[in-house]
C-alpha positions as CSV (number, residue, x, y, z in Angstrom):
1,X,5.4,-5.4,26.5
2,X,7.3,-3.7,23.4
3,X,5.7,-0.6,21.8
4,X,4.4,-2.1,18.4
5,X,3.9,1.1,16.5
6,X,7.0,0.3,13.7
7,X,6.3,-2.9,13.7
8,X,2.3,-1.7,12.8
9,X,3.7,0.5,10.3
10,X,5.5,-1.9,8.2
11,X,2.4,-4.2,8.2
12,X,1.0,-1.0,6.5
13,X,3.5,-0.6,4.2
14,X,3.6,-4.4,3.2
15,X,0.0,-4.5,3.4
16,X,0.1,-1.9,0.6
17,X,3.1,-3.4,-1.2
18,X,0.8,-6.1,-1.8
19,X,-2.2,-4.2,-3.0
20,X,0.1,-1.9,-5.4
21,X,1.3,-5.9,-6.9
22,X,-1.9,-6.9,-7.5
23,X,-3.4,-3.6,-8.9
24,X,-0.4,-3.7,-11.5
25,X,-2.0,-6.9,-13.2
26,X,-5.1,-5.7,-13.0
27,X,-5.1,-1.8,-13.8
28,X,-4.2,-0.2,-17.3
29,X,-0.7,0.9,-17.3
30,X,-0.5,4.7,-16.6
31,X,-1.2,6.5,-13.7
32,X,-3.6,5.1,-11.1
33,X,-5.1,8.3,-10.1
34,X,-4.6,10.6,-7.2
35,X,-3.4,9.2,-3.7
36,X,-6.8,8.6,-1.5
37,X,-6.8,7.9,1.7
38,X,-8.5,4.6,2.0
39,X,-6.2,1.7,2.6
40,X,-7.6,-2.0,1.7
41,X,-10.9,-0.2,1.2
42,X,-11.1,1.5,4.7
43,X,-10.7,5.1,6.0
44,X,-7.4,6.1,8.1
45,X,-9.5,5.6,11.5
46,X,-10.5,2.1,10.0
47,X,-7.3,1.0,9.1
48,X,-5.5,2.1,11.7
49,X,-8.2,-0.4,14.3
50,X,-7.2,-3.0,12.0
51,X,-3.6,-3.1,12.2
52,X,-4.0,-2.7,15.8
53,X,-6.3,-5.8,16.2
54,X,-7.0,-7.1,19.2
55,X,-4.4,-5.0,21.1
56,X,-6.0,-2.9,24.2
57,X,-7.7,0.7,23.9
58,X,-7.5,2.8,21.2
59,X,-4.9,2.7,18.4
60,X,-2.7,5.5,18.9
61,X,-3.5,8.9,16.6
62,X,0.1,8.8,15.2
63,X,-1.4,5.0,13.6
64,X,-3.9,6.3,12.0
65,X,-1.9,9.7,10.7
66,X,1.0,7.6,9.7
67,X,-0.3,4.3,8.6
68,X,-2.4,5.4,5.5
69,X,1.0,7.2,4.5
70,X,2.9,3.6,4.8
71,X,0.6,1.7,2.9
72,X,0.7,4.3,0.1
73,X,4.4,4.3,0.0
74,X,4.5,0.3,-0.4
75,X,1.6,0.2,-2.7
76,X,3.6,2.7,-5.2
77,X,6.6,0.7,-4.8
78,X,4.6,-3.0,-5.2
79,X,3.0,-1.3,-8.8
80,X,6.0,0.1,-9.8
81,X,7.9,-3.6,-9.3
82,X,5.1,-5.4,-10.7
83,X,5.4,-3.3,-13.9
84,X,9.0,-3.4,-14.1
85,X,8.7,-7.3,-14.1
86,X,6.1,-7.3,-16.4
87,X,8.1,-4.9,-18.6
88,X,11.8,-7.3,-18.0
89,X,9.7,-10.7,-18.5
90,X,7.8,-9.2,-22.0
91,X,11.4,-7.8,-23.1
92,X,10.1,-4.7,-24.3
93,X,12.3,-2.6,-22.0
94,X,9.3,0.0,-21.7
95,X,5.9,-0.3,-20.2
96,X,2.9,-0.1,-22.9
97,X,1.7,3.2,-23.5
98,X,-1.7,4.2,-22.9
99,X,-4.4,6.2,-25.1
């Protein structure tokens, strides 16, 4: 049996990605706010059970420390990609401005 934990924390961060992607087309342009902690609407301890799944015990404390901190990373870098496309496929060079 290989130790899963990378593995779970690139589900985060893709997880995230994915998230950040779809908040682009659906949030005004700006800031979204202050980091939280929730992940996919769940609390670290939450999240962390369900990238572990149906995997024996517990999931391991460094999942749910480190996972809500992977899934933040990817969801900055999905909304920050989505934009940019938006931005390169409107061919204003700059994203809209906000009040």
């Amino acid at each position: 049996m290989s130790w899963p934990y990378l593995e779970l924390l690139e589900a985060a961060h893709s997880l995230g990605r994915a998230d950040g992607g779809l908040a682009a087309q659906v949030e005004p342009a700006g800031s979204v706010g202050p980091q939280s902690t929730c992940c996919r609407g769940r609390e670290p301890e939450e999240f962390a059970r369900l990238l572990w799944a149906d995997r024996p015990g517990a999931p391991p404390s460094g999942l749910r420390v480190n996972a809500p901190l992977w899934y933040a990373h990817g969801f900055s870098e999905g909304l920050a990609a989505e934009r940019r496309q938006a931005v390169t496929a409107a061919g204003t060079g700059s994203l809209p401005r906000t009040s």
